[in-house]
C-alpha positions in Angstrom: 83.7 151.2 97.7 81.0 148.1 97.7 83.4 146.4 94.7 86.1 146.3 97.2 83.9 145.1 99.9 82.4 142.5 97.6 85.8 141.9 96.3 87.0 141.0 99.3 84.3 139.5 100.5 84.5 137.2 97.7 88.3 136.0 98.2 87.5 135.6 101.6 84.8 133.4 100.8 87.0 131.2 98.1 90.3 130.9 100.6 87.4 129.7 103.3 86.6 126.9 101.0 90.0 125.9 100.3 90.7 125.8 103.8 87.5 123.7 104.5 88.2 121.7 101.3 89.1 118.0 102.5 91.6 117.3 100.0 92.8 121.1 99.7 93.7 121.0 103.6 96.0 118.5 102.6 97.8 120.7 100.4 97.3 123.6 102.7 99.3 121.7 105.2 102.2 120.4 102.6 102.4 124.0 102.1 102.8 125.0 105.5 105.6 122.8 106.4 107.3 123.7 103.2 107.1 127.7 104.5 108.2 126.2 107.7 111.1 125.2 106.1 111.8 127.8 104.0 111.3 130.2 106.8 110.8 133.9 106.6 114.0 134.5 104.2 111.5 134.3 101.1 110.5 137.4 100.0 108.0 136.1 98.3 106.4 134.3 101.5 106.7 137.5 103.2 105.1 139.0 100.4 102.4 136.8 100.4 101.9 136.8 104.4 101.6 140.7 103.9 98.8 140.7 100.6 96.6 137.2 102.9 96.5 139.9 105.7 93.5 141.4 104.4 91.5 138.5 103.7 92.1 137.2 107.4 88.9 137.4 109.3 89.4 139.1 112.9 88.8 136.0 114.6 90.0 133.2 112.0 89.0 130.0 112.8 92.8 128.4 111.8 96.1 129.2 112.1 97.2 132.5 109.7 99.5 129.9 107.8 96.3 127.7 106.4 94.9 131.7 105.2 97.9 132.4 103.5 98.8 128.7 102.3 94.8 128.9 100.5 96.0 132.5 99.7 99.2 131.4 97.5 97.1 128.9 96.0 94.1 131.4 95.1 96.7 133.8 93.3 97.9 131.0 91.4 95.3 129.3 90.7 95.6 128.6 86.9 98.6 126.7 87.9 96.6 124.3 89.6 93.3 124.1 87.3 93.8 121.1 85.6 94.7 119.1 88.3 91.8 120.4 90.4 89.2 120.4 87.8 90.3 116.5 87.8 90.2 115.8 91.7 86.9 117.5 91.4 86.0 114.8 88.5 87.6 111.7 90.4 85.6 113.2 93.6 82.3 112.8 92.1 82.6 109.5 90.2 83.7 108.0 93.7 81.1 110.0 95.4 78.2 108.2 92.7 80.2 104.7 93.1 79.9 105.3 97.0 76.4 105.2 96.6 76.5 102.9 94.0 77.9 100.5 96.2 75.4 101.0 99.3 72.6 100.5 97.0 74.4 96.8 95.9 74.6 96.4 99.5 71.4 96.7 100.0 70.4 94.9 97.8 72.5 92.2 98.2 70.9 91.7 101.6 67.5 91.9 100.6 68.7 88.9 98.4 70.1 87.2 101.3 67.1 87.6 103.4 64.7 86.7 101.1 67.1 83.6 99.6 67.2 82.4 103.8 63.0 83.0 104.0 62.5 80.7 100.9 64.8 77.7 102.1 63.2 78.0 105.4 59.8 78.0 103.9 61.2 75.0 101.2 62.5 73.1 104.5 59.4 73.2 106.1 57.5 71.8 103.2 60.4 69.0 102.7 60.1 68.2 106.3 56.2 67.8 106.2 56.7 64.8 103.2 54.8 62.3 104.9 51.5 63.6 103.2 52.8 64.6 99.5 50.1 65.6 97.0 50.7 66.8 93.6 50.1 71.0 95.0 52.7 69.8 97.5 55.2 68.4 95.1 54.3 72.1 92.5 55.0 74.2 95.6 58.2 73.0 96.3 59.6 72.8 92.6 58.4 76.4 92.3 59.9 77.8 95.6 63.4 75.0 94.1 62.8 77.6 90.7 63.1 81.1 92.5 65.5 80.1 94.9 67.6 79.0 92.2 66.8 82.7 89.9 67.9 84.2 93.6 70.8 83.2 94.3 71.9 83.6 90.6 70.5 87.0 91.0 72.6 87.3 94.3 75.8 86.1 92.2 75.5 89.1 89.4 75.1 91.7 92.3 78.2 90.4 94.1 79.8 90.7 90.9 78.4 94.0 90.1 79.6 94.9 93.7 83.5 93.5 93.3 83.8 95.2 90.0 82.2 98.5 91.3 85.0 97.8 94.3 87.4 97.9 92.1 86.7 100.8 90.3 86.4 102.4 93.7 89.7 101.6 94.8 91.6 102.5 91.4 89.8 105.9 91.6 90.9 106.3 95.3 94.3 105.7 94.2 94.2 107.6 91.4 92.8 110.6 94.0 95.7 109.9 95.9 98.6 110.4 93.5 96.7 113.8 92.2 96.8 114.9 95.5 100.2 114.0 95.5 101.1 115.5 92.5 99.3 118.9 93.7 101.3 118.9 96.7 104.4 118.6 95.1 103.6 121.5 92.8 102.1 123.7 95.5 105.5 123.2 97.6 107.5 123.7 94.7 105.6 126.9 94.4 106.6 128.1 97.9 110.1 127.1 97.6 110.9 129.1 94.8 
């Protein structure tokens, strides 16, 4: 009796995360409307509806059509693998590029800051030129030198930024049509 339990338990526990899934819920919800459509004619819908019932929890937190949306997409699962075991991919490159890019931030206004400190700090040197001495004229030339290794500094991380951008984007695209491409297979799924 406790492998049933923990069987059920278990499927429970998987159609919860599709549910909660991000990207899933948007395939729930294709899903949906495409049993919405077909209506209950579909025997197989109805046969589904009947087998989800005993994974719904008494008091679900969603609609009964997002348990047995995640409950036709469980049972057929190996359908889907590839394409999820590549949104899963695409989901943690942009999740490390995400924080790729806040660190370049970051850095790139550290950079900025520091870069507006030194000029300050090189203007109030110029300014003071009425009394130049040779330490004078050596402080300035060296505060001239990191300013300039600075902002070329600055320069690589903004382009270390744009081209992290980019690869952000192309992978949020790419997300995009997989999703897309899920959908159109999960609602082919339910219209047949």
């Amino acid at each position: 009796m406790t492998t049933h339990s923990e069987n059920l338990t278990r499927v429970q526990q998987e159609l919860w995360y599709l549910i909660h899934d991000e990207d899933v819920n948007q395939v729930l919800e294709a899903m949906i409307e495409k049993m919405n459509e077909v209506g209950d004619s579909s025997e197989r819908i109805k046969q589904w509806r009947q087998e989800a019932q005993a994974y719904i929890p008494d008091d679900p937190e969603y609609d009964e059509n997002y348990w047995v949306a995640a409950y036709i997409l469980y049972t057929n699962m190996e359908n889907f693998k590839d394409l999820f075991d590549r949104l899963d991919n695409i989901s943690s490159e942009l999740s490390e590029l995400e924080n790729e890019l806040e660190d370049l931030e970051r850095e790139q206004e550290e950079l900025e800051d520091r870069i507006e400190s030194l000029r300050d700090e090189l203007e109030a040197l110029v300014d003071n030129d009425g009394d130049e001495d040779e330490e004078e004229d050596e402080e300035i030339e060296d505060l001239h030198c990191e300013l300039g290794y600075l902002e070329e500094e600055l320069e690589g991380v903004k382009g270390t930024y744009e081209e992290t951008s980019d690869r952000f984007y192309e992978l949020e695209d790419d997300k995009n049509y997989l999703l897309w491409e899920i959908m159109e297979r999960a609602e082919q799924l339910v219209a047949s």
